[in-house]
Each structure stands twice: as C-alpha cells, then as structure tokens.
C-alpha positions as CSV (number, residue, x, y, z in Angstrom):
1,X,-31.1,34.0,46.3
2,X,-33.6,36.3,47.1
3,X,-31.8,39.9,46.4
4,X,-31.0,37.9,43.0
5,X,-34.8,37.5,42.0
6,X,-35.5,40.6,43.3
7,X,-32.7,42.4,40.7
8,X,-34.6,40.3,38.4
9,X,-37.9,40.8,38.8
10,X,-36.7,44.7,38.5
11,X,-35.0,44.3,35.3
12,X,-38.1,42.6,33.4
13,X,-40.5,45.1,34.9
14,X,-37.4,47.6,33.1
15,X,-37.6,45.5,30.2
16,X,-41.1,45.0,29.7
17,X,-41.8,49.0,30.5
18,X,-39.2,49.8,27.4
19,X,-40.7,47.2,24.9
20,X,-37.9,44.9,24.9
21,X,-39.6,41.9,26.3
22,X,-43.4,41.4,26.4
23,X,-45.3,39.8,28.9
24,X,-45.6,36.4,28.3
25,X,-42.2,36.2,28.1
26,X,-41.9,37.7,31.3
27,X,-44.1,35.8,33.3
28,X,-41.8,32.6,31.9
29,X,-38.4,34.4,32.8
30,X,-39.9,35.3,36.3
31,X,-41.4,32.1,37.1
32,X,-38.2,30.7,36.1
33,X,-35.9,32.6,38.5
34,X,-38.2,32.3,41.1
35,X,-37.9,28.3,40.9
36,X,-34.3,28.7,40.9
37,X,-34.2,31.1,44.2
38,X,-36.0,28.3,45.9
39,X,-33.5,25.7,44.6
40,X,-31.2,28.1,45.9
41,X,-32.5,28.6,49.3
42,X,-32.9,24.7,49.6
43,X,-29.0,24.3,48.6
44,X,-28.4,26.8,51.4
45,X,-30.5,24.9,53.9
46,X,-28.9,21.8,53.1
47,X,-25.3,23.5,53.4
48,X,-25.9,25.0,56.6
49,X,-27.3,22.0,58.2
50,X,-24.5,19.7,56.5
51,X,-22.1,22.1,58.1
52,X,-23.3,22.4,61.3
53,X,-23.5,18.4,61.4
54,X,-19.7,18.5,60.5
55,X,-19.3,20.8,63.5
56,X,-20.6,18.4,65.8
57,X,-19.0,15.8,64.2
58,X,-15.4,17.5,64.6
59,X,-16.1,17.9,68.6
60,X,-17.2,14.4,68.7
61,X,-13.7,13.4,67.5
62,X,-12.2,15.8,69.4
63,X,-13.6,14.8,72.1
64,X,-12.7,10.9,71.4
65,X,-9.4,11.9,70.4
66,X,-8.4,13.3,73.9
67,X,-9.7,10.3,75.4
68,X,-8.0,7.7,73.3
69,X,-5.1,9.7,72.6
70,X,-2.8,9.5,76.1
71,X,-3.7,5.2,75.9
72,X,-1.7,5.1,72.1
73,X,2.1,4.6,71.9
74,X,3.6,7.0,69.2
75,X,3.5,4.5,66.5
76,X,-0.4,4.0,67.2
77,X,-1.1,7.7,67.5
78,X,1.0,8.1,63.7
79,X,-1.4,5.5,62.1
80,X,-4.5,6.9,63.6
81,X,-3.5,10.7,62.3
82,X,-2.4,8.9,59.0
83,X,-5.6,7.2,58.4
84,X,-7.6,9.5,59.8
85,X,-6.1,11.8,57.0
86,X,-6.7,9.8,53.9
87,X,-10.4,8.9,55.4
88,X,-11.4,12.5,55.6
89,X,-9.3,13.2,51.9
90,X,-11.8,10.6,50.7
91,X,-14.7,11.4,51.8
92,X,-14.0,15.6,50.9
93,X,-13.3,13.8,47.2
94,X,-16.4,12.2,47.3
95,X,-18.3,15.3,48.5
96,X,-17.0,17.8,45.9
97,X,-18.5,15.9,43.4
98,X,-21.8,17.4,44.6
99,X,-23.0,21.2,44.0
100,X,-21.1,22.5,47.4
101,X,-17.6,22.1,46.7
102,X,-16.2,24.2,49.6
103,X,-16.5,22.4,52.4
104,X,-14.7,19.0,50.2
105,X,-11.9,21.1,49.7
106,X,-10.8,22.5,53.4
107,X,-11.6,18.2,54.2
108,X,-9.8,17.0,51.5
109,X,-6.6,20.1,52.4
110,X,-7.2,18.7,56.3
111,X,-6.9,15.1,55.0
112,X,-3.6,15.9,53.6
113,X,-2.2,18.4,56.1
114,X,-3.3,15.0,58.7
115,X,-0.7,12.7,56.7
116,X,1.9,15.2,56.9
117,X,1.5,16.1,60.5
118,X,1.8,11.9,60.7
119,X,4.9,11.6,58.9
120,X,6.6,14.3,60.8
121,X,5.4,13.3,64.5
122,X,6.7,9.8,63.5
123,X,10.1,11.9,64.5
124,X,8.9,11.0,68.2
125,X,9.6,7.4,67.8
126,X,12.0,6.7,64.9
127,X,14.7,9.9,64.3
128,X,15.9,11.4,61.0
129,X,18.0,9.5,59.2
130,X,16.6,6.3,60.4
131,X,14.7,3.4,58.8
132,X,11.4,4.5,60.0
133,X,12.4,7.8,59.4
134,X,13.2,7.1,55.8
135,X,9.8,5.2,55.5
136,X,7.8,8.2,56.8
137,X,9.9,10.6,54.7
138,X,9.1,8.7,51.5
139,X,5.5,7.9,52.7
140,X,5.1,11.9,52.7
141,X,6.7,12.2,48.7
142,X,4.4,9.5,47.7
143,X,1.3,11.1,49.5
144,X,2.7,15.0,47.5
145,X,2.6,12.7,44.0
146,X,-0.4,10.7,44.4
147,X,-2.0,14.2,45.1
148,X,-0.5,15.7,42.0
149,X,-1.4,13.0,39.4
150,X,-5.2,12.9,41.6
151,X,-5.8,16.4,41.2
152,X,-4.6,17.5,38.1
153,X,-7.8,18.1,35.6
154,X,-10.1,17.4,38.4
155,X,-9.9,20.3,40.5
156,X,-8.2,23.4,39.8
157,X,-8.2,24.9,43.4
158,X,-7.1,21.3,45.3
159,X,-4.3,20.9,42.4
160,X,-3.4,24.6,44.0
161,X,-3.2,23.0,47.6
162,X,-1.6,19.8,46.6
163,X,1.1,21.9,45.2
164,X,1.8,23.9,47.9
165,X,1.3,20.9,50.4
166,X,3.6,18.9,48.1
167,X,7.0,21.0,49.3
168,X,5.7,20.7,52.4
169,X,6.0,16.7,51.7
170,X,9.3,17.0,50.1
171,X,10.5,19.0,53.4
172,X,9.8,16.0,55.3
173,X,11.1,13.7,52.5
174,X,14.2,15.7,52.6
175,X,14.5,16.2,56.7
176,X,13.1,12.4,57.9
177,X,14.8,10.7,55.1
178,X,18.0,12.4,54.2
179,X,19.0,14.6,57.5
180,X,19.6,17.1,54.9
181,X,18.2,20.6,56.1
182,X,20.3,22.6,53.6
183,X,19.7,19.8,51.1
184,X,16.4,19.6,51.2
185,X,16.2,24.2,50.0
186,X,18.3,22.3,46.7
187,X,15.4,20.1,46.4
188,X,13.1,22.1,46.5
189,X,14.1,24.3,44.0
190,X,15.2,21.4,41.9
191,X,11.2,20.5,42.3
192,X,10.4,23.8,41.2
193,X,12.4,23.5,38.4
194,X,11.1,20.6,37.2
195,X,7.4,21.6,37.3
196,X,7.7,24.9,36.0
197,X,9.4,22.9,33.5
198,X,6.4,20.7,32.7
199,X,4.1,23.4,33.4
200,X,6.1,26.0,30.3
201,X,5.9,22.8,27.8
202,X,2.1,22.4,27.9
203,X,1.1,25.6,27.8
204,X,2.8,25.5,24.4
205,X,0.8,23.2,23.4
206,X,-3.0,23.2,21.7
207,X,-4.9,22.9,23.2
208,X,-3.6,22.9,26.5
209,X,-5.3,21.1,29.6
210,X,-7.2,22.4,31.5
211,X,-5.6,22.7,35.3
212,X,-2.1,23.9,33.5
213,X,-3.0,27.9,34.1
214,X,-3.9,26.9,38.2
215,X,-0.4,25.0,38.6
216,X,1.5,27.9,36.9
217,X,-0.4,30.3,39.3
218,X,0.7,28.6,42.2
219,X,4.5,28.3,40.8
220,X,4.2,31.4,40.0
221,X,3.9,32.3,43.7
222,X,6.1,30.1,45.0
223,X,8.9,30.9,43.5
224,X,9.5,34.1,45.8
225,X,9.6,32.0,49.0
226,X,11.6,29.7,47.7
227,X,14.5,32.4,46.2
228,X,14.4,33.6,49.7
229,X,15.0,30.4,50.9
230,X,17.8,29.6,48.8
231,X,19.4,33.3,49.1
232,X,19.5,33.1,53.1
233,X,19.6,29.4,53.6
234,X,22.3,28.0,51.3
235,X,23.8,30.6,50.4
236,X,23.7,32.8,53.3
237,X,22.9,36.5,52.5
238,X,21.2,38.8,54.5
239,X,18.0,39.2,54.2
240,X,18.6,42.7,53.5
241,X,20.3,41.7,50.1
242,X,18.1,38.9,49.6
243,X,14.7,41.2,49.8
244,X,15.7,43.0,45.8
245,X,16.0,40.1,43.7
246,X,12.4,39.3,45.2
247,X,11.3,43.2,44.5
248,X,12.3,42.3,41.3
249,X,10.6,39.4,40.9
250,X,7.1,40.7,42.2
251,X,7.7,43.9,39.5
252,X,8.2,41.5,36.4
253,X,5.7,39.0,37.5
254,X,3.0,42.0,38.2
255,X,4.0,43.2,34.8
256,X,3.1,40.1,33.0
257,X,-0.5,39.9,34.9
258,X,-1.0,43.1,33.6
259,X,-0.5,42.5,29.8
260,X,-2.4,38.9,30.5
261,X,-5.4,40.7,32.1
262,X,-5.3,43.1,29.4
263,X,-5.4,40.7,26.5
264,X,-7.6,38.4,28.5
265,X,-10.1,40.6,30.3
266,X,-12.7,37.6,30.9
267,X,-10.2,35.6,32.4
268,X,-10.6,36.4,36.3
269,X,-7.5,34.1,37.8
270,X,-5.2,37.4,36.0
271,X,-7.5,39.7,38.4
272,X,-6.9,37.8,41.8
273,X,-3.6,37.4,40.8
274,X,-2.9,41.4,40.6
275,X,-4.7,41.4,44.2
276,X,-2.0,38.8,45.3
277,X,0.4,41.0,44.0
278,X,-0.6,44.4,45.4
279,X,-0.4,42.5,48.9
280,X,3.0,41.0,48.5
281,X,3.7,44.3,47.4
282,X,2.8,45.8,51.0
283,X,4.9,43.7,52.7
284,X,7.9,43.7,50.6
285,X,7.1,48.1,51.5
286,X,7.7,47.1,54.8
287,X,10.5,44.9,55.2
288,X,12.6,46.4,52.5
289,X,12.1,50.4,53.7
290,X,12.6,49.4,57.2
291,X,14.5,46.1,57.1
292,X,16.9,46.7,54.1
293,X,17.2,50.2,53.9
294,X,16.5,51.3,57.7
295,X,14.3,54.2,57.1
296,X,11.9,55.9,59.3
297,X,8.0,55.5,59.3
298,X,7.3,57.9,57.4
299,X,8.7,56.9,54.1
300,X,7.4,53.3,55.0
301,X,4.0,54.4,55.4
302,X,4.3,56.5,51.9
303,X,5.9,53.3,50.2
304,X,3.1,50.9,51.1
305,X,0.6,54.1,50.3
306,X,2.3,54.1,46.9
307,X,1.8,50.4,46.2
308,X,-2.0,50.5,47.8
309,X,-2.4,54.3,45.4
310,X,-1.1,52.4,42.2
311,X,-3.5,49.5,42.9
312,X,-6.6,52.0,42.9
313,X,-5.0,53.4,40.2
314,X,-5.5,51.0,38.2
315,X,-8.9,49.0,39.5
316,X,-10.7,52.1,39.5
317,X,-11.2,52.9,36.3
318,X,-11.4,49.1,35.1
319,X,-13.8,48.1,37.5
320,X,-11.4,45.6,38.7
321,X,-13.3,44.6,42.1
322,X,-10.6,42.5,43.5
323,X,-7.7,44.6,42.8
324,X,-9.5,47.4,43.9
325,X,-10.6,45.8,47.5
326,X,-6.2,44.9,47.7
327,X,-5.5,48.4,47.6
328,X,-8.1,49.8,49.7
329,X,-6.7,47.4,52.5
330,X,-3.0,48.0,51.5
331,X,-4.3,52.2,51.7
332,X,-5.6,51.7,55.5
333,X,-3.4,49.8,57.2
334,X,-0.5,52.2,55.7
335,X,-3.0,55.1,57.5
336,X,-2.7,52.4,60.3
337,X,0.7,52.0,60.7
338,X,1.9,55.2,60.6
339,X,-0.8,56.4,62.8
340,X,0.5,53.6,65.3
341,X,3.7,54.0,64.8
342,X,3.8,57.8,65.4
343,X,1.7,57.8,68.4
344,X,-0.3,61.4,68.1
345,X,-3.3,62.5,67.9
346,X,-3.1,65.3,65.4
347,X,-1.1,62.9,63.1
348,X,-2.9,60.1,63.2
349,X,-6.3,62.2,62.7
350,X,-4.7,63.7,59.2
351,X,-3.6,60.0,58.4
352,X,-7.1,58.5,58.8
353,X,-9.3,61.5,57.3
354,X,-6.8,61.6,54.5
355,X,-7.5,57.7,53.6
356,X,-11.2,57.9,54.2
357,X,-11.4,61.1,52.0
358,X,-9.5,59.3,49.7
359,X,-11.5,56.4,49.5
360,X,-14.7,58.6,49.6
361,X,-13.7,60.4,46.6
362,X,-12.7,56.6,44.8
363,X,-16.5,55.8,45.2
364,X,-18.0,58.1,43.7
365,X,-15.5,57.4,41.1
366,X,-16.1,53.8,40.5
367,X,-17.5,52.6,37.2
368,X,-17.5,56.3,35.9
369,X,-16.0,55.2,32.8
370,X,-18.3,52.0,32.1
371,X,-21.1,54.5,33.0
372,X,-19.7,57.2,30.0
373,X,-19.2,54.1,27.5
374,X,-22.5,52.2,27.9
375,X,-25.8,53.5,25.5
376,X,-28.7,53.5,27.4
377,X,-31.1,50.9,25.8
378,X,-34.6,51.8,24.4
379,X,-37.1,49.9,22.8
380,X,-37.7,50.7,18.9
C-alpha cells in the first residue's frame, strides 16, 4: 500500500529525470496510484475489522458450543457439526466472491473438514459396518463429489482442498461403510487412478480448462503418500524398502518441474512446486539416511545440506524466490540438526557460521545475473 506508492512515486521522479515520461503524465500516473493505495488501505481496514469480527464470532460459538454440547445425544451433536459445516462452506462460497478470498477459503476448508469430523464421530452411535454407518460413510463420498464438481473452474486453490479432503471422505466411505481398512488403501488408489486419468485426457485437449493444471498439482503430490500407503499397508514392506520407490518418485517428478519451469518461466505454480519438492526432499534425507540405511548424523546432516545446496543452486541464479527461501530453510535446519544432534560447542559453532556464511555470500549473489543482462535505460 504505501511502500507500493512510494516505489512508485520514485520510479516516475526516475522516469521523468531521464526524459521518459514528462510531467503531465506523471502527475496522472501518481495521482492514480495514490487513489489506489487508499483503496488499498480501505480493503485492509475492512479485512482486519471483518477478521477480528470472525474472531469474536468463533468464541461466541465456542462458547455456546460447550454449553449446548454435554445437553445433545450423539445423533444431535452429528447433525449440529454437519450443518454447522455446510453453513459455514456456504457462507466462505459466498464470501470469496468478493476481493478477499482468503479468509472464504480456510471457512469454506473448515466447513468441509466439519462434515467429515460429523460423519466419522457418527462412529459413537452407529458402528462400522452398520446402517447408520453406511449412511454416514456415503454421506462423506457424496459431500468429496459435490465438492469436486463445485469447485472445479471456480476456484483453483479450494479444487486443491476438496481433493485432498476428498480421500479423506473416501477413508470414511471405505472404514464407516465397508469395515474395509486395507480395502479402503485399494480405493484409494483406484481413486487416484481414475482422476489422474481424467486429469492426463484434458490436458490433451485445446484448450484445456482452466482448474486442470491445480488438480494435477495436487495428484501430483499425492501420489507419494499414497505409494507409501499401499507399499506398507497392503502389501506390507518395510518402510525401509518402501522409502526408494518414493526417492524415485520425488527425483522424476522434480525433473519434470524443471523442464516445465524452464519452458514456462511465467507460469509460477512450476516454482512453488520445485519449493514443495526441495522440502519433501529434506525429509526423505532424513528418513532414508537414518531410517533405511542406518547411518550416522553426519552424512544425514550433509544429505539434507545437499538437497537444501542444490536448491540454492539453482534459485540463485534464476531469481527463483520461492525455491530459493526452500533451500535456505532446508540449509539451517540441516546446521540445526547436526548441531543438536552432536551436542558441542565447537561443532555446532562451525555448523552455524558455516550456514550463515553461506547464506551471506548467496546474498550478495542474488540477481547478479539479471543485474549483468539488463541495459540500463536512458532517455534519447
């Protein structure tokens, strides 16, 4: 708001110093941007205060939850969290259509976590396997669907959520339903299947819609948890086997980011995706140095280095903020751990300095090459 008009107040003092823009011009431009840091400021106002009133709002349900809560029977207290769910889905729908969208999509993803938290309390009065419990299980599908076919070209980031949340609705479709714990990992990844499916025939089409790149985002990511699943569940291998196909997964899939970042550079999903990546990358460091192949904390600590090293590697040069903030936090909490894990002084004060040298010597570093390419700009 106000560092914005400020940056551009100094560009068309720049401007109008080199010639480029004269000063009518520049009073329009700057009354312009003034007008819009005031709209700005206003929308903030408005945000805050609609925020703080939701606050107040959640402690006043809170509070009148506790009290009504202990006088409901179980079926009661299912229909109130049920309700209470698709209310406050509703009215986040309704408020994303305005210019704040954030706060209507955690009430919209709270409105549907309600409903599933419903269907699986239901447990308390009818048990798996039963008639009530089939009801709740298939009330949960339908709610995952309904989500689906609701979201899909409306919202990119609550077609994300509905996704994710929609496994979490065939769990309880699978569990309340079909008593089918192992059966329901099949499901899942028959689900899986199905949408990456869907997902791999339209974006073959053109032109494609809009939310397809979102949904194969979020299949993209899912697929790990759900090969783990499937690897220790059903078909019980250790976790120390299961942990490589994974490895390999997160190599191929960080491969492909790359070459879509590369040939689609404006396209900032590809860049949060490589941040994802790097982090996944920490932890699968962790588990499969220590877990799988039992080594000490050194080589841990140098393994997740590597992956936060590779990340800088490759952000700084690009300018790739997001990738660049990943491996900077993948960098320190390697310096962390080991310096934890280790326990002395001397150690942990070379595996600090090292890291904040390091990252000392990145920033000075950052946008060195953008700085070499770009002409400076002169009036004729």
């Amino acid at each position: 708001m106000i560092k914005e008009a400020t940056a551009v107040r100094r560009a068309l003092e720049r401007w109008t110093a080199a010639g480029l823009v004269d000063d009518a011009t520049a009073a329009r431009l700057r009354a312009e941007s003034d007008a819009h840091a005031e709209r700005s400021r206003l929308s903030f106002t408005r945000l805050l205060l609609g925020v703080t009133a939701g606050i107040v709002l959640v402690t006043a349900a809170i509070t009148f939850t506790a009290w009504l809560w202990p006088e409901l029977g179980v079926p009661a207290r299912c229909a109130f969290l049920a309700v209470a769910g698709v209310l406050l889905a509703a009215f986040g729908g309704r408020l994303e259509l305005g210019p704040r969208r954030e706060p209507a999509w955690l009430l919209q993803a709270g409105g549907l976590v309600l409903i599933a938290i419903a269907c699986g309390y239901s447990a308390e009065a009818w048990p798996n396997g039963s008639v009530g419990g089939a009801v709740a299980g298939w009330a949960a599908a339908l709610t995952g669907v309904v989500a689906l076919w609701f979201y899909a070209g409306r919202s990119d980031v609550m077609l994300v959520i509905a996704i994710v949340l929609g496994y979490v609705f065939l769990i309880l479709l699978g569990v309340r339903a079909f008593e089918a714990e192992e059966g329901t990992v099949w499901l899942l990844d028959g689900a899986l299947l199905v949408e990456a499916g869907i997902v791999l025939l339209l974006l073959r089409r053109t032109p494609r819609p809009r939310w397809v790149p979102a949904a194969a985002g979020a299949l993209l990511y899912l697929t790990p948890l759900l090969l783990l699943f499937t690897l220790i569940g059903p078909l019980e291998l250790d976790g120390e086997i299961a942990i490589w196909p994974v490895n390999v997964w997160l190599i191929a899939t960080t491969a492909l980011l790359l070459r879509l970042r590369a040939r689609h550079p404006d396209q900032d999903v590809y860049a949060w995706g490589l941040a994802v990546s790097v982090l996944l990358g920490m932890w699968f460091a962790f588990y499969t140095t220590l877990g799988a192949l039992h080594l000490d904390a050194e080589f841990a600590a140098l393994a997740v280095a590597a992956v936060g090293g590779l990340a800088l590697w490759y952000a700084v040069p690009r300018g790739e903020r997001d990738v660049l903030l990943a491996g900077a936090l993948v960098l320190v909490i390697a310096a962390w751990y080991y310096a934890v894990e280790r326990g002395e002084a001397l150690s942990a004060f070379l595996a600090l300095g090292f890291t904040a040298g390091l990252l000392f010597w990145l920033a000075t570093r950052v946008g060195r090459k953008q700085e070499r390419a770009a002409q400076p700009i002169t009036g004729s």
